[in-house]
C-alpha positions in Angstrom: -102.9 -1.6 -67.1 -104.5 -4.2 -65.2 -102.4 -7.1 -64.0 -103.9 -11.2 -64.8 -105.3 -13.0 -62.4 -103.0 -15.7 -60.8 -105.2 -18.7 -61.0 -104.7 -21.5 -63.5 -108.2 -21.3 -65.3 -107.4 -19.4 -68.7 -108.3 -15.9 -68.9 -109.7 -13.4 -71.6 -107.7 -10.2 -72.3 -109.1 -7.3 -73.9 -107.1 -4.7 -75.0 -108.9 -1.6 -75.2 -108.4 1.0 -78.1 -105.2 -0.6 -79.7 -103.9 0.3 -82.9 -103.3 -3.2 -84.6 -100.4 -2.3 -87.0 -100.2 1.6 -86.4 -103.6 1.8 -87.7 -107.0 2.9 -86.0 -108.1 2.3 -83.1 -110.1 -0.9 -82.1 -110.9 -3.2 -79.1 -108.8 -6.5 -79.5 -110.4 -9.6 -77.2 -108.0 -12.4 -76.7 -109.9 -15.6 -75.6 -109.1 -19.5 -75.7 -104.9 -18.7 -77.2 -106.8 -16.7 -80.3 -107.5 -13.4 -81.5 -111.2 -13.7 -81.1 -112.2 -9.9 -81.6 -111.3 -6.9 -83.6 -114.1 -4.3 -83.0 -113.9 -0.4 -83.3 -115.4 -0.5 -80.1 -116.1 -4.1 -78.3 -120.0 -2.8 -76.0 -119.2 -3.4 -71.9 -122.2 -6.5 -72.7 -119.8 -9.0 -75.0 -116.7 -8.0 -73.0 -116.1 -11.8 -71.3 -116.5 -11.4 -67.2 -113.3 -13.2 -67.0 -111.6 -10.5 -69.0 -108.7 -8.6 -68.0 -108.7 -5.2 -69.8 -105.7 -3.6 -70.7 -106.0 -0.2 -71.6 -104.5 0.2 -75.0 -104.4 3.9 -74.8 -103.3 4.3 -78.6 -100.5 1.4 -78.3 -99.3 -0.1 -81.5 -100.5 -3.4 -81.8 -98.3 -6.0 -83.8 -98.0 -10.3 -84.1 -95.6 -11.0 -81.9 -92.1 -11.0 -82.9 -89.8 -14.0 -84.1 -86.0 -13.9 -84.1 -84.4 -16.1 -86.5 -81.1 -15.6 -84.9 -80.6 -15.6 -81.3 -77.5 -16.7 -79.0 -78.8 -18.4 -76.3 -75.4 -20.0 -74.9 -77.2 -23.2 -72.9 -75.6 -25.2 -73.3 -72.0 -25.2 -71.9 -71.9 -20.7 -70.7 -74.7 -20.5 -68.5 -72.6 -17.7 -67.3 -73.1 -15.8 -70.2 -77.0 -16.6 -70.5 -79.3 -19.3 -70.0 -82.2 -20.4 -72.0 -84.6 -19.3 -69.3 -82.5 -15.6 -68.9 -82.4 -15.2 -72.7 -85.6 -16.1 -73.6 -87.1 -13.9 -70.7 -85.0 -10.9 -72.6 -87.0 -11.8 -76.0 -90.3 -11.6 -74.4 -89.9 -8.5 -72.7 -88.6 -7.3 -76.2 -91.4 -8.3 -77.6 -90.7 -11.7 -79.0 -93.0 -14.5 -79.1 -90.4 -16.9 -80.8 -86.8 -17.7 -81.2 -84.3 -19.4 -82.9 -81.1 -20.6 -80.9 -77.9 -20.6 -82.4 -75.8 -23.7 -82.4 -72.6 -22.5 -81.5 -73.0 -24.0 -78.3 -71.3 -26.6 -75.9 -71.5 -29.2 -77.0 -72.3 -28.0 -80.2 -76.3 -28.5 -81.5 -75.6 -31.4 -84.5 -76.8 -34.1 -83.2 -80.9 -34.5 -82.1 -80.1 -35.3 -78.4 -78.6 -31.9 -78.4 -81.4 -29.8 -80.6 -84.0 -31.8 -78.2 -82.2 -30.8 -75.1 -82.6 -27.2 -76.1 -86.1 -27.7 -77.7 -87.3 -28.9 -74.0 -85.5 -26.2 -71.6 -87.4 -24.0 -73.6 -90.6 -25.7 -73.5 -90.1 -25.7 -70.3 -88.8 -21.8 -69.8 -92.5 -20.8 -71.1 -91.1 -16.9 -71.9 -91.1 -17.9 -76.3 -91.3 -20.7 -78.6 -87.5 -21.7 -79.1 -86.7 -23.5 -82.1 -83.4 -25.0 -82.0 -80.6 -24.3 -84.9 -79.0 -27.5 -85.9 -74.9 -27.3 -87.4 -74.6 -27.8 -90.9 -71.0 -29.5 -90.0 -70.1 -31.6 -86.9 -68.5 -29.5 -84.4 -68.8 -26.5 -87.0 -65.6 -27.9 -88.2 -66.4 -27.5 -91.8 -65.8 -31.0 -92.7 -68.3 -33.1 -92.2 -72.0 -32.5 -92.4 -73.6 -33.1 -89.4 -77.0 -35.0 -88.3 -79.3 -33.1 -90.6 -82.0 -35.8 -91.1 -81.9 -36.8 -88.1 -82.0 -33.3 -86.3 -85.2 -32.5 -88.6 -87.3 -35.9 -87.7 -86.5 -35.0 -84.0 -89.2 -33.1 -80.9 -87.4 -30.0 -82.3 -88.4 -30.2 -85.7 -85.5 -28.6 -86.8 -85.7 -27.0 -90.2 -82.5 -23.8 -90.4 -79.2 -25.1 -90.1 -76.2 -22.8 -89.6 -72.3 -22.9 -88.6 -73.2 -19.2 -87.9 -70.2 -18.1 -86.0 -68.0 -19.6 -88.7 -68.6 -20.1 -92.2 -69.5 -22.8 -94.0 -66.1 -22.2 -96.4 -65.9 -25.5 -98.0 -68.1 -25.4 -101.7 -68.5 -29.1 -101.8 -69.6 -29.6 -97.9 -72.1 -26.1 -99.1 -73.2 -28.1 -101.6 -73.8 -31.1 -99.9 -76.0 -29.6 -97.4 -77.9 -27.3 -99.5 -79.2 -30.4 -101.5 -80.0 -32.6 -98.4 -82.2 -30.4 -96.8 -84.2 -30.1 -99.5 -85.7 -33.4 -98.7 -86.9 -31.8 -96.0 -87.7 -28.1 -96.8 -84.9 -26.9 -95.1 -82.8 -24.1 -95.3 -78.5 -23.3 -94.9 -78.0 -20.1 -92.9 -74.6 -19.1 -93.8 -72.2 -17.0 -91.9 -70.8 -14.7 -94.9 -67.0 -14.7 -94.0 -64.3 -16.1 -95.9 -61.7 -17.3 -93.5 -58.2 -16.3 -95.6 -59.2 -12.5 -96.2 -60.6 -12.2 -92.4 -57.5 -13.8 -90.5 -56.6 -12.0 -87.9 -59.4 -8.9 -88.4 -60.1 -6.8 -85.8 -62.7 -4.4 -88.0 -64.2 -3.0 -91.0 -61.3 -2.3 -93.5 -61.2 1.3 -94.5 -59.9 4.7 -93.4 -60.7 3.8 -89.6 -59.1 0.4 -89.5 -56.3 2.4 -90.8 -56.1 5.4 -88.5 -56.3 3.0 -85.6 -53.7 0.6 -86.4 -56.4 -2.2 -86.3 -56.4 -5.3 -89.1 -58.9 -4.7 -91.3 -61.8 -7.2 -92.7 -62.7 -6.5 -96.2 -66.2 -6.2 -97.1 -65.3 -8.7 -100.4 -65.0 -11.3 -97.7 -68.6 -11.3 -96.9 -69.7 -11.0 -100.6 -67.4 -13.2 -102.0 -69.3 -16.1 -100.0 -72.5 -15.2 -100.7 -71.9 -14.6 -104.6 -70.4 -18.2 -104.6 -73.4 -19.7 -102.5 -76.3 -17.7 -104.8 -74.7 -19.3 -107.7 -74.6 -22.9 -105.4 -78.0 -22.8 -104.5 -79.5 -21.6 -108.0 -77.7 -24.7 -109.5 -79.1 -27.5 -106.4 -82.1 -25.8 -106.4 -82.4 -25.1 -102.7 -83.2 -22.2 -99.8 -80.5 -20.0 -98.9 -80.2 -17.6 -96.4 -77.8 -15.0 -95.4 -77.0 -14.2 -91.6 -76.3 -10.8 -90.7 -75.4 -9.1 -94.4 -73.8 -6.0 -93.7 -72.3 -3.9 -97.1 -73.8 -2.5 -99.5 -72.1 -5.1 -101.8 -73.8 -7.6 -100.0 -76.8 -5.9 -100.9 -76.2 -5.7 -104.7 -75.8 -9.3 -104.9 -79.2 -10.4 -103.2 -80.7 -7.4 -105.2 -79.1 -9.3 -108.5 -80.0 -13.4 -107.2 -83.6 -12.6 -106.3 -84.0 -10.7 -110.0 -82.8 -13.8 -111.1 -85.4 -16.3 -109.6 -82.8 -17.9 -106.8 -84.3 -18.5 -103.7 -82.1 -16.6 -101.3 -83.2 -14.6 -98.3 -81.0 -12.5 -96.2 -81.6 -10.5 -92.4 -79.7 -7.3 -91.2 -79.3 -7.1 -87.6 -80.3 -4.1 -85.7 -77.0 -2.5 -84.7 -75.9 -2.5 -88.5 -78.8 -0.2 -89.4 -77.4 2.8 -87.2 -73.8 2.2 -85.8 -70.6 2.8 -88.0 -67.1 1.4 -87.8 -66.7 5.3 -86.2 -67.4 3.8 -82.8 -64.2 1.8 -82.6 -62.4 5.0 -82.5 -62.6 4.8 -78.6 -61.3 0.7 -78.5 -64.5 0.1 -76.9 -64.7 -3.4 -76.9 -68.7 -3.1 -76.5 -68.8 -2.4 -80.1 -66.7 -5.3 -81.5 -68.6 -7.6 -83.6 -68.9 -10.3 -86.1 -69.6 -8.9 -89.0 -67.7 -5.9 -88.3 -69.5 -2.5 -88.1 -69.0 -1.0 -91.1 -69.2 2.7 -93.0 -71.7 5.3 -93.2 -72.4 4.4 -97.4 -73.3 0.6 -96.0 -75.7 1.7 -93.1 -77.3 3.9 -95.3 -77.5 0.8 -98.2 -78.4 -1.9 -95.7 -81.6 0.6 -94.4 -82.0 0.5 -98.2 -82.2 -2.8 -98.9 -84.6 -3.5 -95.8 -86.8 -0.8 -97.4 -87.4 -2.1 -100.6 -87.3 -5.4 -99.9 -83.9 -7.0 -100.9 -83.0 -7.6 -97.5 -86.4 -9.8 -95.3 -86.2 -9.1 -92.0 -84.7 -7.9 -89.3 -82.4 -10.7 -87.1 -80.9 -9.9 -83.5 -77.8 -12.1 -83.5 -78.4 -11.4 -79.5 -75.0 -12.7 -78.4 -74.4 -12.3 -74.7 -70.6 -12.1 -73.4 -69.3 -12.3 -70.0 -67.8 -9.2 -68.5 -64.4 -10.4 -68.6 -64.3 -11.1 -72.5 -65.7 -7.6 -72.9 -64.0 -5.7 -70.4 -60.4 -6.0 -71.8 -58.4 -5.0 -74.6 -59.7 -5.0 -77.8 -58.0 -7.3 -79.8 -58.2 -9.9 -77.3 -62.4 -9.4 -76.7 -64.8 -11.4 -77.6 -67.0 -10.4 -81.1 -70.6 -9.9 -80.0 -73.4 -7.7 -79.3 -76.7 -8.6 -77.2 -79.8 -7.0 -78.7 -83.3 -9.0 -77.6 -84.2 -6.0 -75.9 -83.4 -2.8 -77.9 -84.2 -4.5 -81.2 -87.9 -3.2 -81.6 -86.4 0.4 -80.8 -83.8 0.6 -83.4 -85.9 -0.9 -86.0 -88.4 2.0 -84.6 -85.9 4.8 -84.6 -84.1 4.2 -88.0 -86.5 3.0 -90.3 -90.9 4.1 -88.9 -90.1 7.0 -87.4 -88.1 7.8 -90.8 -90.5 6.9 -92.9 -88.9 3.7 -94.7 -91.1 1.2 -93.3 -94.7 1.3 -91.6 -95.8 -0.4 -88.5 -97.4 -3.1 -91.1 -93.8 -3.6 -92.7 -92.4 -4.1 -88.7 -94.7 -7.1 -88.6 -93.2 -8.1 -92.1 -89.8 -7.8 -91.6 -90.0 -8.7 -88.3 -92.3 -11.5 -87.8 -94.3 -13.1 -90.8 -91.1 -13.0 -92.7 -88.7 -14.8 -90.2 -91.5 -17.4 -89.3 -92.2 -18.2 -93.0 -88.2 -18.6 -93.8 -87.9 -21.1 -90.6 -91.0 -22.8 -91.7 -92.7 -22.3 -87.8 -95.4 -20.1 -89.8 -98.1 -23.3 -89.9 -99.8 -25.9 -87.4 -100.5 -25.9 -83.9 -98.2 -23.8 -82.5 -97.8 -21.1 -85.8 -96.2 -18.2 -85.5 -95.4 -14.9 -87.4 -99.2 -15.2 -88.6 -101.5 -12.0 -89.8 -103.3 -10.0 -87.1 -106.5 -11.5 -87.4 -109.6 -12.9 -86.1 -108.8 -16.3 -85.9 -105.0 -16.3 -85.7 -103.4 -17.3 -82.3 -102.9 -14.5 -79.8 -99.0 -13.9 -80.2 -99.6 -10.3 -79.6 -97.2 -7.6 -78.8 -98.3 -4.3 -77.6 -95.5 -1.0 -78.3 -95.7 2.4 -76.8 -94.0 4.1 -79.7 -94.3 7.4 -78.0 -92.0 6.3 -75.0 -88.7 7.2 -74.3 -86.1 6.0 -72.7 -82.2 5.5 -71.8 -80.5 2.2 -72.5 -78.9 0.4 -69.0 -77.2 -2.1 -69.8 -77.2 -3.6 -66.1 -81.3 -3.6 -65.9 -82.0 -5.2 -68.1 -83.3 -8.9 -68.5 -80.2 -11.0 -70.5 -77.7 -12.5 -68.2 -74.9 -9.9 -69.9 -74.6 -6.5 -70.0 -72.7 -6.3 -73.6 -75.0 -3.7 -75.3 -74.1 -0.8 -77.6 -76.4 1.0 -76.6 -75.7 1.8 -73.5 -76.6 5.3 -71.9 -78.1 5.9 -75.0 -82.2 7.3 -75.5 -84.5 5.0 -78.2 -88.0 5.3 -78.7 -90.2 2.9 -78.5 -90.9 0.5 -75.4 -92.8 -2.9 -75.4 -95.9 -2.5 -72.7 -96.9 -6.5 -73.3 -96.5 -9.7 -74.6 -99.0 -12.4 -75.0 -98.1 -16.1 -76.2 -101.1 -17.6 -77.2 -103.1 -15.7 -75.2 -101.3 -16.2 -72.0 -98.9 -13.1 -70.9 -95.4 -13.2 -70.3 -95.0 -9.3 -70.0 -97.5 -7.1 -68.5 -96.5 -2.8 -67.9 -93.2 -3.6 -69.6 -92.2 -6.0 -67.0 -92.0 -10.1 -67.5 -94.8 -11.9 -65.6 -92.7 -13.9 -63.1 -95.5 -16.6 -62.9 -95.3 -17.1 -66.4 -96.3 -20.9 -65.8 -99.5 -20.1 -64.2 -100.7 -16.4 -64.9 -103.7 -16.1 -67.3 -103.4 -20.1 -67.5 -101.3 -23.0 -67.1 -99.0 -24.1 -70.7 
């Protein structure tokens, strides 16, 4: 693969004998931040001068990925990640947009603080971040925060969470489900009832048991979202569920969207392979919020992706510093990172198991997430279909590689991954934001402000 030039004048990319959604082969020319091309074979005469080719060599192809729930941490722990360290880790796994969490310091609920992270990553170049404003001031749960003016801000906020803590209160639920209407907005909520998870250290179950570990009861993450189904069919407003996890969970989505109620829900990547078995060791690694849970809800949440219950596929990337990892386990931090493995595990559990396509990938894991965020339209769209015409957010997969996860290497400030030491398939070659790299031969394009043209 070639490398782009390092001059500011924009540059054309071809990308010779892709397979644009695991389907045949075909020269892709990227020219002006657009997908100007698609050709089974693109003749040496109408290939640009000022192209840089890429040699496809049977690479899948895909719209470049959006994460509709990412931890960035900036700001208030830049020593856990930073906007420019985090967002570096989403390109080089393949993401061309973000959305950072607002569990931050100080905490993302007013507009100063959603356009303080809106313009670091602006600024960072590596995706498009699109700041997460609290529904609550402070994520207290008891008072709502800025909406309106969070939404009218630079950031153009439109998902609000408390994600991290749950939005427990009805009436504040409520509340904030029928303001954002006004807007076309939508309440993220973190599934977890607060009295039946006091104290919880994992999934309830035979496990929790044999360990001597306090148990969190998968009826506290459906108990919320049966109540906030019911709350948003009665307003009338978007829901969407962060991180569902049981196969309860599952049911009741499955039961709201036969029922008309505009709900949409995500599963992150580590609950579509890794059981509540892997705290058997009191690895800390493998504590997280929602709790890992059984073999019967792995195999239901794979399900649900499947057939549609479940939209797309969410990181919660959450980044830790050693010490609240490297420690006993009741007293470590709840949190996995996941920008970089996340294509691979989608990859390894559900395409190369037949339950979704390369085509469903860019569903689940890009048009979807865009569309629910409402970052899917104007100027800077993203999540859009790989056409002629569409901007050039382009990823580029080697699903025939291989490799072993270090922890250490890669590209996030923190090291907190399950999957350590562990071989996944799969491995993202490049990256293009509108056109521009920011990862060429797997590796970020340090230049990012200037390579194949200046932001």
């Amino acid at each position: 693969m070639s490398h782009a030039p390092t001059s500011t004048q924009a540059a054309s990319y071809l990308l010779r004998g892709v397979r644009p959604l695991g389907g045949e082969r075909a020269d892709v020319l990227l020219r002006d931040g657009v997908i100007a091309r698609i050709e089974p074979q693109l003749p040496e005469a109408e290939v640009p001068q000022d192209a840089v080719v890429v040699d496809g060599a049977d690479r899948v192809a895909l719209p470049g990925l959006v994460d509709l729930h990412t931890h960035l941490r900036e700001p208030g722990r830049e020593d856990t990640e930073t906007i420019e360290s985090g967002t570096r880790a989403a390109a080089v796994g393949g993401f061309t947009a973000v959305h950072a969490m607002a569990n931050t310091t100080p905490v993302a609920d007013t507009a100063g603080v959603v356009e303080q992270v809106w313009r670091i990553g602006r600024d960072a170049g590596w995706v498009d971040v699109h700041p997460v404003g609290a529904v609550s001031v402070g994520l207290a749960g008891e008072q709502l925060a800025e909406l309106g003016a969070m939404a009218q801000s630079a950031a153009r906020v439109r998902v609000f969470s408390d994600d991290g803590k749950c939005v427990w209160d009805p009436v504040l639920m409520r509340r904030a489900l029928e303001y954002v209407k006004a807007f076309d907005g939508v309440i993220a909520q973190h599934a977890q009832e607060p009295r039946l998870t006091e104290g919880a250290q994992m999934n309830e179950g035979i496990v929790s048991a044999e360990l001597g570990l306090a148990g969190w009861p998968a009826v506290a993450e459906e108990a919320i979202i049966a109540r906030d189904v019911l709350l948003a069919e009665h307003v009338g407003s978007r829901l969407h569920v962060c991180h569902l996890s049981t196969a309860g969970s599952v049911e009741i989505i499955r039961w709201a969207k036969g029922r008309g109620i505009d709900v949409t829900a995500e599963v992150t990547p580590h609950h579509l392979v890794l059981t509540d078995e892997e705290a058997r060791g009191y690895d800390p690694t493998f504590k997280v919020n929602p709790p890992l849970r059984t073999q019967a809800d792995v195999d239901a949440v794979r399900e649900g992706l499947a057939d549609g219950t479940i939209d797309i596929v969410a990181t919660d990337h959450a980044p830790h510093a050693r010490e609240d990892k490297d420690c006993e386990w009741a007293a470590a931090a709840f949190g996995m990172t996941g920008l970089e493995t996340a294509l691979s595990v989608v990859q390894a559990t559900m395409v190369d198991t037949g339950r979704l396509t390369w085509a469903d990938v860019a569903r689940v894991m890009s048009a979807n997430p865009a569309r629910i965020g409402r970052i899917d339209t104007g100027e800077l769209a993203q999540g859009r279909p790989f056409a002629v015409g569409e901007p050039a957010n382009v990823v580029l997969v080697d699903p025939a590689a291989r490799r072993v996860v270090d922890g250490r290497a890669q590209e996030t400030a923190s090291a907190n991954t399950p999957f350590a030491g562990r071989e996944l398939p799969g491995r993202v070659v490049a990256t293009f934001l509108r056109g521009r790299p920011t990862v060429l031969d797997g590796a970020p394009v340090r230049d990012v402000a200037t390579v194949g043209g200046a932001r």
